[in-house]
N, C-alpha and C positions, 0 to 999 in steps of 0.2 A: 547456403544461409537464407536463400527467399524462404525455402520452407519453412522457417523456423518463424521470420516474420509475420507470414502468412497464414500459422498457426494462432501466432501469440492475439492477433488482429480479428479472430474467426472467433474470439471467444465473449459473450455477452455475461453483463452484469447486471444486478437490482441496485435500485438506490434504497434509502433508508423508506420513500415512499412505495416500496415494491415494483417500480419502471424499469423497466428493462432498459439498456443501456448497453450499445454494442461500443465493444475496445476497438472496433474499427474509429469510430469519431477521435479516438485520440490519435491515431496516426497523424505525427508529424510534434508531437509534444514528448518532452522527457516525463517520463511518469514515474512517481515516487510512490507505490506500493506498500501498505502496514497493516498488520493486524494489531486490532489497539483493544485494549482494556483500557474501564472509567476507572477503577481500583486497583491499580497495580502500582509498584512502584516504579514504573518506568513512565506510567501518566503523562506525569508532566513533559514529556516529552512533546506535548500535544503543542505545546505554547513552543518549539523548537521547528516541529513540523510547519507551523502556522507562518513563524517567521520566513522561515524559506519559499512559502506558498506566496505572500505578501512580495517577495523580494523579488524573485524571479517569473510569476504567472505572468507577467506580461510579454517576457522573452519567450514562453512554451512550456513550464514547470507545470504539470498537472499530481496533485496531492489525493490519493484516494486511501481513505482510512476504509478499513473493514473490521468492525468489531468482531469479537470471537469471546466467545464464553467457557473454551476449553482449559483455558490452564487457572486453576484455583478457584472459580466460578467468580472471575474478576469482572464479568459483561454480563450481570444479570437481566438489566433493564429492556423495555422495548425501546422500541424503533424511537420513538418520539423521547421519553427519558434520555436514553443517549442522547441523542442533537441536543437537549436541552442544557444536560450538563456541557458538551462541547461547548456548546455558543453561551454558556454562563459563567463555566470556570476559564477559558482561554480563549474565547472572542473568536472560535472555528469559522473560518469562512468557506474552506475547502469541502469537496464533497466526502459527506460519513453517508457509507453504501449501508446496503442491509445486513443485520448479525449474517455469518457466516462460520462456517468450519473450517479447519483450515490443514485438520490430519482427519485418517480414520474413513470409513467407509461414504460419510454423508459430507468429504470435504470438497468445497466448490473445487469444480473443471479449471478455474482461473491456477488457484492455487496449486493444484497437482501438478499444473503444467511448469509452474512457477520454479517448483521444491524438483522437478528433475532437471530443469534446463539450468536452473542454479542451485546447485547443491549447498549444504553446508559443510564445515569441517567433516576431513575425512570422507566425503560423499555422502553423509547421510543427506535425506533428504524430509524427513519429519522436521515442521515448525516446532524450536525448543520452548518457545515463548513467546508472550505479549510484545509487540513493537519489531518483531524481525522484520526487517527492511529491504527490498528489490527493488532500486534503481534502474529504470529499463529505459536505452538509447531512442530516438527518435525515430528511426527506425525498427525498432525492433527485436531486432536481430542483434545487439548484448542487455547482458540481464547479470544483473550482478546483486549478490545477497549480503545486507549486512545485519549484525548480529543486533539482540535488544539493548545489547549495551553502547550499542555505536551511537551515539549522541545524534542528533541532525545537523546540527553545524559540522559535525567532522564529515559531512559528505559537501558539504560548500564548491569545495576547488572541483570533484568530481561532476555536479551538480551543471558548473559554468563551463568544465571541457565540453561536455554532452550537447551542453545548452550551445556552444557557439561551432560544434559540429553540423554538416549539411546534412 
């Protein structure tokens, strides 16, 4: 299982500023993983995500949105539009990374790793949608997927096992 840590920790990201941002720094936090669309109807889910962020970031809860503009062309905007909407329709305080892919040839390294070490129903491993969700243990080494439909408060009790794990 180190390997698997030690993969998921090897992999860098951009923020919405284009900064690179290595997944090593989050080592030792539960990390809440989402590909978000401004237009979708699972949106609102942002003000769910936020609450959770607010609740628990001081226990270890790290909240990373990754807009994607693949399903329905619900992420049109730049870098700077998003953040603007986030922190003007739901008060985002969490970090919104840089638009990203999330299937298909030009999908970030993050996410490919993501969609095979957690699969979805059946093992597929294609993101179906805006707001799929990867809860990943403070270590590392579990990684669990939940669907766009799965509200954020319904990961709360998973959220606090994680969080009060060594």
């Amino acid at each position: 299982m180190e390997k698997a840590r030690s993969r998921l920790y090897q992999f860098s990201v951009k923020t919405s500023q284009q900064q690179e941002v290595e997944l090593a720094e989050f080592a030792g936090d539960v990390l809440l993983i989402v590909n978000t669309a401004s237009y979708c109807g699972f949106t609102p889910q942002y003000k769910g995500l936020e609450a959770l962020y607010r609740k628990y970031h001081d226990n270890g809860l790290q909240v990373l949105a990754f807009p994607c503009n693949q399903f329905g062309n619900q992420e049109p905007g730049t870098a700077e539009q998003i953040e603007h909407f986030c922190f003007a329709e739901y008060d985002v305080t969490f970090p919104v990374m840089a638009k990203i892919d999330v299937n298909g040839p030009d999908a970030d390294p993050l996410y490919e790793y993501l969609k095979v070490y957690a699969p979805g129903i059946l093992g597929s491993t294609n993101i179906k949608w805006n707001f799929t969700k990867f809860l990943v243990s403070r270590d590392g080494n579990n990684v669990v997927r939940f669907a766009p439909t799965t509200k954020p408060e319904a990961l709360t009790n998973r959220i606090e096992n994680l969080l009060k794990a060594s």
